[in-house]
C-alpha positions as CSV (number, residue, x, y, z in Angstrom):
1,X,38.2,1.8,49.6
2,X,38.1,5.5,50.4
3,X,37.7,7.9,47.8
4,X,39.2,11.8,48.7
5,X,36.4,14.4,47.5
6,X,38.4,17.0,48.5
7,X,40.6,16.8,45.8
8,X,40.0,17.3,42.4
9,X,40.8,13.7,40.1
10,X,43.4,15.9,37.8
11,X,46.0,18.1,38.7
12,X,45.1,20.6,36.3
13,X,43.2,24.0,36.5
14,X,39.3,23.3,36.8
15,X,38.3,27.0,36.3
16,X,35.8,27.5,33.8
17,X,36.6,28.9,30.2
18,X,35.7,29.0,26.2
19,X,35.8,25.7,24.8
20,X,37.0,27.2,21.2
21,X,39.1,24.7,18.9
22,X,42.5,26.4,19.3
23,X,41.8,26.2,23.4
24,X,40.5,22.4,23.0
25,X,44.1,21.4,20.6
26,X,46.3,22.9,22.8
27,X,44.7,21.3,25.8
28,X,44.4,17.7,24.2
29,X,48.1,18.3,23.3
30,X,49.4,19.3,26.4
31,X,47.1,16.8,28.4
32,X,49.0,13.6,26.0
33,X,52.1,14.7,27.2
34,X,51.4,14.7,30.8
35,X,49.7,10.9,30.3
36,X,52.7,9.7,28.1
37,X,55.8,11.6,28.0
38,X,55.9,13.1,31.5
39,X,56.3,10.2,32.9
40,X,59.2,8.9,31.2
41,X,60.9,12.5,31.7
42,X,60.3,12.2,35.7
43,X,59.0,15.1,37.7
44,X,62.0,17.8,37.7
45,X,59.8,20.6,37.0
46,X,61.4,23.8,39.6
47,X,58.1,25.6,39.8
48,X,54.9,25.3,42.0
49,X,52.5,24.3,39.5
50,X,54.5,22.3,37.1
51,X,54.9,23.6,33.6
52,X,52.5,21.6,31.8
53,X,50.1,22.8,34.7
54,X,50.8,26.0,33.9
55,X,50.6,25.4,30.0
56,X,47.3,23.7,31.0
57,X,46.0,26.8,32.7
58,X,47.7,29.6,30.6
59,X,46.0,28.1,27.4
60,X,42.5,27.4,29.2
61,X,42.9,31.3,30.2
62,X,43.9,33.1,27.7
63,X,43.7,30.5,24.9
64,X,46.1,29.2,22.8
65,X,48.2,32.0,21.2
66,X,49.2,33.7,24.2
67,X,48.9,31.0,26.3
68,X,51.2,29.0,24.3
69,X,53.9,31.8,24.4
70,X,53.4,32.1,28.5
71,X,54.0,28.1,28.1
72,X,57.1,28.4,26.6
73,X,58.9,31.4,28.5
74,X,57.8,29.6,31.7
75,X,59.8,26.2,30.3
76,X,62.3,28.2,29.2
77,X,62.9,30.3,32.8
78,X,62.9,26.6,34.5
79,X,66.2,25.2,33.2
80,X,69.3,25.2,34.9
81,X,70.1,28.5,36.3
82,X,66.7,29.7,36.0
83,X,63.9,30.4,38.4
84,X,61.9,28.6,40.7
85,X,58.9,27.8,43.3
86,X,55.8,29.5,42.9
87,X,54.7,30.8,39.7
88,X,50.9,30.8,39.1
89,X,49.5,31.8,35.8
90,X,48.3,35.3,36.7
91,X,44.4,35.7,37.0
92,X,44.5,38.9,34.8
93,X,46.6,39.9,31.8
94,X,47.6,44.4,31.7
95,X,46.0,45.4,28.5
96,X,49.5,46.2,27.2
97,X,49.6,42.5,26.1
98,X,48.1,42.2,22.6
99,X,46.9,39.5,20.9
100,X,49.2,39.8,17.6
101,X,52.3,41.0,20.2
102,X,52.3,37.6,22.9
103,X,56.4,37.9,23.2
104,X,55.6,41.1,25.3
105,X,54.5,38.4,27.9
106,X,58.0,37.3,28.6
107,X,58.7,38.2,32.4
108,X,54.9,38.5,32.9
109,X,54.8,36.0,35.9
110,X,58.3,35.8,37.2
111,X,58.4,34.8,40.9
112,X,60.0,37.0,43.7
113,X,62.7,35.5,45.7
């Protein structure tokens, strides 16, 4: 039996962030569909980390209104025709992205080709 310690046991960001309620749903919600769902749906995700890993990440961050909305564009730019490979949640959000105005992150984190 030889356990890997350089890897971390879940695929998801490890960073460390606010453990507020709306953070905490979001991440219980997006965690049962990576234990249930996501495996019946099969890995077809186009992006480098997968879009509930960036869901994950995005609602850790930035918590769960805006990153909710960067969730969904990032779903919605991986469908047919859309986008792919690498596309990280970014580190730092421009302060032109307000809290009450989250649809202003569409395009945010769009990969270069």
């Amino acid at each position: 039996m030889c356990a890997d310690h350089h890897h971390p046991r879940s695929r998801n960001w490890q960073g460390q962030f606010p453990k507020t309620p709306g953070r905490l749903m979001g991440l219980a919600l997006i965690r049962a569909y990576q234990l249930t769902l996501s495996s019946l749906i099969g890995q077809s995700c186009r992006h480098s980390p997968t879009c509930s890993e960036y869901g994950y990440e995005a609602v850790a961050r930035y918590g769960l209104w805006k990153g909710a909305f960067m969730a969904l564009f990032r779903f919605m730019r991986c469908g047919p025709g859309g986008t792919w490979g690498y596309d990280p949640v970014p580190e730092v959000l421009e302060k032109r992205f307000a809290w009450w105005a989250p649809w202003r992150l569409w395009g945010v984190s769009r990969p270069e080709h």
